[in-house]
C-alpha positions as CSV (number, residue, x, y, z in Angstrom):
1,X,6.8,9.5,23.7
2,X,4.5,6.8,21.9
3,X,0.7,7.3,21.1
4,X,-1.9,4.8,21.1
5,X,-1.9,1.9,19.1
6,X,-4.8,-0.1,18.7
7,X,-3.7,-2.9,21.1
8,X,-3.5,-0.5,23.7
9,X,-6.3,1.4,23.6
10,X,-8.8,-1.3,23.7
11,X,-7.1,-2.5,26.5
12,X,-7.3,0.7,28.2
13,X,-10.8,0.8,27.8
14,X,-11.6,-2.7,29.1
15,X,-9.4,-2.0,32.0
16,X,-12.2,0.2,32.9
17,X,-14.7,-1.5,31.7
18,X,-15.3,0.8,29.1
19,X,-16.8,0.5,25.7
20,X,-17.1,3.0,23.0
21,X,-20.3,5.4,23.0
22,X,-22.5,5.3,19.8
23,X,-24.7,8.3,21.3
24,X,-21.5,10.4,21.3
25,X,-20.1,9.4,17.9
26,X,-17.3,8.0,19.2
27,X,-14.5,6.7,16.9
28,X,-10.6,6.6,18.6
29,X,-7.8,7.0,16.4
30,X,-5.4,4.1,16.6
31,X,-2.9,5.1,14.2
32,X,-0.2,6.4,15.8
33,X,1.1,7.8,12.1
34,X,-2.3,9.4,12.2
35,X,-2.0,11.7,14.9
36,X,1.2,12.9,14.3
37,X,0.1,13.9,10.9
38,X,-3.0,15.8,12.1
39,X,-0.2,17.9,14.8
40,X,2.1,18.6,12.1
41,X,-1.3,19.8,9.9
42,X,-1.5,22.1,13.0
43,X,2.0,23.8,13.1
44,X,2.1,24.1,16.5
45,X,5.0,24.7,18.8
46,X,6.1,25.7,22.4
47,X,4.7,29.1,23.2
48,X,1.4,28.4,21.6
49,X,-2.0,27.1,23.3
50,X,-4.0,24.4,22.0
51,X,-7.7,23.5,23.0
52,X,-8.1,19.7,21.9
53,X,-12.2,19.0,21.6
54,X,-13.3,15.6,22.4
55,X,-10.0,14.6,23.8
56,X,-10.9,10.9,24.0
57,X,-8.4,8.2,25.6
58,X,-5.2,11.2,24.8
59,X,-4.0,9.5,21.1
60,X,-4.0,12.8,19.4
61,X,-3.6,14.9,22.6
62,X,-0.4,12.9,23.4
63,X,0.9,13.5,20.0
64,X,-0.3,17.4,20.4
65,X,1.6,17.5,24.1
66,X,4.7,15.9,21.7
67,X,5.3,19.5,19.8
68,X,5.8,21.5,22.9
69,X,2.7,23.2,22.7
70,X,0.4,24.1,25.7
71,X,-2.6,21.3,25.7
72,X,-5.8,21.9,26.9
73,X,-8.2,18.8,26.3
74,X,-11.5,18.9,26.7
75,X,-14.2,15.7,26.9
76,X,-17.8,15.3,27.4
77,X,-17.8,12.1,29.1
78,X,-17.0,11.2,32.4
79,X,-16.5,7.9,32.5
80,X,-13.2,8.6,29.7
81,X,-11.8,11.4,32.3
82,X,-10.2,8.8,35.2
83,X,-7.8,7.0,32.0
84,X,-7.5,10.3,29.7
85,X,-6.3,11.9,32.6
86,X,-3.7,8.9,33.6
87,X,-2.6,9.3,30.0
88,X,-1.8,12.4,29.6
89,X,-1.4,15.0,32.7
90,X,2.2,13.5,33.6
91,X,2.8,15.3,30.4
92,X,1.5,18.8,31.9
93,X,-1.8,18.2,29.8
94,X,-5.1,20.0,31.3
95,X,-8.0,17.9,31.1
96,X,-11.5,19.6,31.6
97,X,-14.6,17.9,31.8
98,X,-17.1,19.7,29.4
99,X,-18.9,19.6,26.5
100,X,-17.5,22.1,23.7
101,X,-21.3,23.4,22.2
102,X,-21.8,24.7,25.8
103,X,-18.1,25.1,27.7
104,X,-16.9,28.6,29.0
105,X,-14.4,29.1,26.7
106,X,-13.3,32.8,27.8
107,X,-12.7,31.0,31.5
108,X,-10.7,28.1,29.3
109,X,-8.7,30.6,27.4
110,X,-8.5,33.2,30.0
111,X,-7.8,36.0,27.1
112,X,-5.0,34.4,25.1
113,X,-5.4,32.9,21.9
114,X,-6.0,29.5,21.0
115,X,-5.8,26.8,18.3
116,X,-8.0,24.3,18.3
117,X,-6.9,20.6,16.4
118,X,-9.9,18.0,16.8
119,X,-11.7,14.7,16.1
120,X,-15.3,15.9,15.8
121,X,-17.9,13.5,15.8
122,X,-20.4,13.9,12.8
123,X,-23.4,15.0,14.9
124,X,-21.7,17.9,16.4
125,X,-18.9,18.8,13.8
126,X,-20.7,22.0,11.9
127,X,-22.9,23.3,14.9
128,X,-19.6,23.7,16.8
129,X,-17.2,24.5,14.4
130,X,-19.6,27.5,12.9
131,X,-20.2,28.6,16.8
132,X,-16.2,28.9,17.4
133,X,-16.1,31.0,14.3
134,X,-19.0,33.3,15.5
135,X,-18.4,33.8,19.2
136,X,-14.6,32.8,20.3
137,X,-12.6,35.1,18.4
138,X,-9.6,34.1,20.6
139,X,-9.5,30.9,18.5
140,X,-7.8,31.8,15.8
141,X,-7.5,29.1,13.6
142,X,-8.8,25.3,13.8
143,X,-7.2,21.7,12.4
144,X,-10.4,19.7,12.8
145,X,-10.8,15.8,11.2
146,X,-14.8,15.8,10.2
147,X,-16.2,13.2,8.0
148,X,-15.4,13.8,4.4
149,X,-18.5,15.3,3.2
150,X,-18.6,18.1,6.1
151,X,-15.0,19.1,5.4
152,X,-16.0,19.2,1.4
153,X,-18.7,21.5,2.6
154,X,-17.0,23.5,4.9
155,X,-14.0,24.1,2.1
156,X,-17.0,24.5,-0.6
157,X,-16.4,27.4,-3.3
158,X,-19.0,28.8,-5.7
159,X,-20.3,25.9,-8.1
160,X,-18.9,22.9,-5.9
161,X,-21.2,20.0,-5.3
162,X,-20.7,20.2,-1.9
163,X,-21.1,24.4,-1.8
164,X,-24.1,25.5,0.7
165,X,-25.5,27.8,3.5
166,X,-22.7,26.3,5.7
167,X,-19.5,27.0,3.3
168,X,-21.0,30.7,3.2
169,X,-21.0,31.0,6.8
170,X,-17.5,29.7,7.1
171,X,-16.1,31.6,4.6
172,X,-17.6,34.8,5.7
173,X,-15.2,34.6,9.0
174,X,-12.4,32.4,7.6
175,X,-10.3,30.6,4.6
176,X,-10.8,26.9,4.6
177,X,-9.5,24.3,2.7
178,X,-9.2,20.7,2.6
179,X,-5.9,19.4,3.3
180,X,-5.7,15.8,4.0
181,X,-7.6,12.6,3.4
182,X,-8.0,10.0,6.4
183,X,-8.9,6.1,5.8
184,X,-11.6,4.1,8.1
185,X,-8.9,1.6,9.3
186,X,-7.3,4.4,11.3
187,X,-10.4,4.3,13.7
188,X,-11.9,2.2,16.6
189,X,-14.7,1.4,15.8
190,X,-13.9,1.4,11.9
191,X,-16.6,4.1,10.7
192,X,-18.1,3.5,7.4
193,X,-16.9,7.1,6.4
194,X,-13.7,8.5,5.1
195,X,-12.8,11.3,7.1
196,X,-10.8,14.8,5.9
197,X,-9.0,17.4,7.5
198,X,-9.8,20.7,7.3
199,X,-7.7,23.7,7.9
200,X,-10.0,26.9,9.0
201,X,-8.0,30.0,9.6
202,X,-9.8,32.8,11.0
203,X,-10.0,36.3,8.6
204,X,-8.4,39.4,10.4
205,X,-12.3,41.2,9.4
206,X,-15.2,39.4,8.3
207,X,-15.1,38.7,4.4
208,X,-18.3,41.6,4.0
209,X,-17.9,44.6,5.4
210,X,-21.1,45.7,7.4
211,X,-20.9,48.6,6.2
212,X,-21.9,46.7,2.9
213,X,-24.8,45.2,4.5
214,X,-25.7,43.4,7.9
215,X,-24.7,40.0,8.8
216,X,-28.2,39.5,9.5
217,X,-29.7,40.5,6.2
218,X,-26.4,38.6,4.3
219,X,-27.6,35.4,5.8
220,X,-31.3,36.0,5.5
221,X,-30.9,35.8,1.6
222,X,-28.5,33.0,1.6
223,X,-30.5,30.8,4.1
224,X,-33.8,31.8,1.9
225,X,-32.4,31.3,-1.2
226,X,-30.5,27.3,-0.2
227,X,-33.9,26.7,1.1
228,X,-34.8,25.6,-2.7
229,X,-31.2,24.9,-3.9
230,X,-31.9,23.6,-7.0
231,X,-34.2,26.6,-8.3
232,X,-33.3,29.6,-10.6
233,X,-33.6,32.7,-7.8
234,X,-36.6,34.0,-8.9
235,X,-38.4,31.1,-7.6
236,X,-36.6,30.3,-4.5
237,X,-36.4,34.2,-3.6
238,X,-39.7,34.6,-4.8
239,X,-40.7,35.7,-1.2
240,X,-38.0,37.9,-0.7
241,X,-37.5,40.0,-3.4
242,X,-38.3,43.6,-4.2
243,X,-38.7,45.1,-7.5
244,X,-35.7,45.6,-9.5
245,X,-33.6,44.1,-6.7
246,X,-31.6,41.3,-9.5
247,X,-31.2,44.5,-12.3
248,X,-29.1,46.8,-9.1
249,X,-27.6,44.0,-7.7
250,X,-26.4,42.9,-11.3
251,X,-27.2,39.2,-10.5
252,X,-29.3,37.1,-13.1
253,X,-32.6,35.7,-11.5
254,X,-32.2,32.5,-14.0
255,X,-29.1,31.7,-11.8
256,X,-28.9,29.2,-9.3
257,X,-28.0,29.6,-5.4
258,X,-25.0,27.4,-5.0
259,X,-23.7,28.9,-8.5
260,X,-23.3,32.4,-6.2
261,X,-20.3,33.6,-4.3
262,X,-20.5,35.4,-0.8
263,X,-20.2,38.6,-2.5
264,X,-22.9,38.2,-4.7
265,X,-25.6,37.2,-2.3
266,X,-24.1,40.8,-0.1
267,X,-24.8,43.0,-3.6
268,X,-28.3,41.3,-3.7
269,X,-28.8,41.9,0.1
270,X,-27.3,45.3,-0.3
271,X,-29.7,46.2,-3.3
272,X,-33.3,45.0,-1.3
């Protein structure tokens, strides 16, 4: 089985008259190296079941279909579904026509577990990945290619450049970590990005118990206190704070936020 190469691709798409979408952040992969890569990243095999996001014109899902693994692809636009679906359901691929920020995915999983392996565009790439850690917990772990700054954030630890409200929320339902780097050329159009790939593996609990404190106050001092990043605490939880609260939480209020780890900001949530 052969995936895409660039020649082949564009002509695809102009045998449907077809042009790459700016509005949907579309960049194919025309490496056929590439995608093989990203499906080995994902270890999957026969007997498991992956969702593929933004499935394209199939490069990746035919390279996905190639371990043995049960492929379900999902796109947003119609006019890609007549050729995706040429591609790539002779190889017992299911396409469905959605978009992943809105699709049913307990109809699309149907209770079974899932990985997903994607090419997210850079508008939607943290919105959705941060939704499939919150609500699908049949997804159990994701191999997604964002641009290279997102996947630095979403891996993000305590003191890294890149370390924000979003590495937080990842890390509070999962282990991340950055484990591949991918080149412009790769893409149609060439983006002016480099890309990563990001390994998120869903935690069997959540990283604070909430019977530590509430999700919901956890995230209320985090989003408060990235709100002024680049402040000591006492200024950018200024609002927030109750007397004492730094002393019995044993976190110094001349600290910064992006300087904190996850269980820090739940001590200082826990000690409002």
């Amino acid at each position: 089985m052969v995936t895409h190469t660039r020649t082949e691709l564009v002509a695809l798409m102009e045998a449907h008259g077809l042009r790459p979408s700016r509005a949907l952040g579309q960049n194919f992969v025309v490496d056929p190296n590439t995608v093989r890569r990203i499906a080995r990243l994902a270890e999957v095999g026969p007997g498991d079941l992956v969702l593929e996001i933004g499935a394209g014109l199939g490069s990746l899902t035919l390279a996905l279909a190639e371990t043995g693994a049960e492929v379900l692809a999902l796109e947003v636009d119609r006019f890609l579904l007549g050729p995706l679906r040429s591609v790539v359901e002779p190889l017992g691929v299911t396409v469905h026509h959605a978009d992943a920020l809105s699709a049913d995915y307990e109809a699309l999983l149907r209770g079974r577990e899932a990985v997903v392996v994607a090419n997210l565009p850079y508008n939607v790439a943290t919105p959705l990945v941060l939704q499939l850690l919150e609500d699908e917990p049949l997804i159990t772990r994701m191999l997604v290619m964002v641009q290279k700054e997102v996947g630095e954030r979403f891996a993000a630890q305590a003191g890294d450049e890149a370390y924000g409200a979003a590495s937080l929320r990842v890390q509070y339902f999962a282990d991340a970590k950055v484990v591949g780097k991918v080149g412009p050329t790769v893409f149609w159009p060439k983006p002016n990005v480099d890309s990563a790939l990001v390994s998120i593996v869903r935690r069997e609990r959540v990283r604070v118990s909430p019977d530590l404190v509430s999700e919901a106050a956890l995230f209320e001092v985090i989003r408060t206190s990235f709100g002024q990043r680049r402040k000591m605490l006492r200024r950018s939880l200024a609002g927030w704070v109750t007397e004492g609260v730094f002393e019995r939480a044993e976190v110094a209020e001349t600290r910064r936020p992006e300087e904190l780890t996850l269980e820090e900001f739940a001590r200082l949530a826990a000690a409002r």
